[in-house]
N, C-alpha and C positions, 0 to 999 in steps of 0.2 A: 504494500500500500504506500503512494508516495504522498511523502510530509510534505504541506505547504503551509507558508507560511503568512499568518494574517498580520494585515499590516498596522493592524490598532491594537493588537496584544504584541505584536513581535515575539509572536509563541508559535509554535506549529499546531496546525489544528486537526483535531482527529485521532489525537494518541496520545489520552491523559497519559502514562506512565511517562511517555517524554515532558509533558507539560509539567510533571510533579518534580523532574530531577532538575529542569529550567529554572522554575520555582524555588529550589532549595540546594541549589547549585551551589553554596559555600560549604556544605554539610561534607562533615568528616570524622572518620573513624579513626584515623590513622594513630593517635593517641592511644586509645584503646587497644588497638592491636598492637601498636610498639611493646605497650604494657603487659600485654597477655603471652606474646610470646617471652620477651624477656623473664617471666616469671615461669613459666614452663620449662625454658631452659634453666635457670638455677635451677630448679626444682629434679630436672630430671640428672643433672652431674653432681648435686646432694645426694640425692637417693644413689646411684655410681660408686661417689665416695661414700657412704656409709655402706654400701655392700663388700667393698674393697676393705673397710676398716672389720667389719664382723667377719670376713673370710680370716683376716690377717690374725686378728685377735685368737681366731678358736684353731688356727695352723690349719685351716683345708687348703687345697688346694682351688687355682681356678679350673673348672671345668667349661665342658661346648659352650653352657648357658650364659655363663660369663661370658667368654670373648663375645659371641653374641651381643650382648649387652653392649659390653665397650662400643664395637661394631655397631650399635644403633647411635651412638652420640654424634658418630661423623654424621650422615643425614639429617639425624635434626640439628645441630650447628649448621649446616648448609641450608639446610629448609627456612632457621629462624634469621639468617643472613640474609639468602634472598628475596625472605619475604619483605625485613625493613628495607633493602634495598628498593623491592617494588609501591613500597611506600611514595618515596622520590617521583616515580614515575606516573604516580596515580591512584596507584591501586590502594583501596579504603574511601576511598570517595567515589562521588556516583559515574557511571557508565561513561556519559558524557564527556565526561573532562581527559579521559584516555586518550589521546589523539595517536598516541606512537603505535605503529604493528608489532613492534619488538614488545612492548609489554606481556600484548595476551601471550607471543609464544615462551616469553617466560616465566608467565605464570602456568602456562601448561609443563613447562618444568617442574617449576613450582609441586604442581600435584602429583607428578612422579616420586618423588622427592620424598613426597606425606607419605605414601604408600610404601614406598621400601624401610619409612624410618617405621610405621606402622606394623610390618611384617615383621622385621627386625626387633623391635621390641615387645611383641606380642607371642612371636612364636613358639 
């Protein structure tokens, strides 16, 4: 369906969901996500190191499940790097404002990224 544009709103007419993000066009998330991940990651190389501290303490050894583990902190360090980095380029704010093709395909990175640190820490 193609958007046109009325000349007394200077809004496109015929596609509230674009009218709403025109509308609220300063609206931002990006805060909240800087926040969320960076507290995921602590959270997840605390838990790491306290697992590395109770192995050490009681003399086990690391086994598969461990390296595993370590193995999952690379991925989400990458995943929570470049997701602030796609902060910069937009991503957290609305659709609109994305203007770059390089974003989406690295936010389709991005979601690779969640699923291997996902598998990797789940498995």
């Amino acid at each position: 369906m193609p958007v046109t544009i009325s000349p007394s709103l200077d809004a496109p007419v015929g596609n509230p969901e674009l009218n709403e993000q025109l509308a609220n066009i300063d609206d931002s998330r990006v805060p909240s996500l800087i926040m969320a991940w960076m507290f995921c990651l602590v959270a997840a190389y605390f838990a790491v190191s306290l697992r590395i501290l109770a192995r050490r303490m009681k003399q086990v050894p690391f086994l598969a499940d461990d390296w595993t583990i370590f193995a999952s902190l690379l991925p989400a360090t990458a995943l929570a790097g470049l997701s602030m980095y796609l902060t910069r380029l937009g991503y957290g704010r609305h659709e609109i404002v994305v203007t770059d093709s390089k974003t989406l395909s690295l936010v389709r990175i991005q979601q690779q990224q969640s699923k291997l640190h996902v598998l990797l820490t789940f498995h």
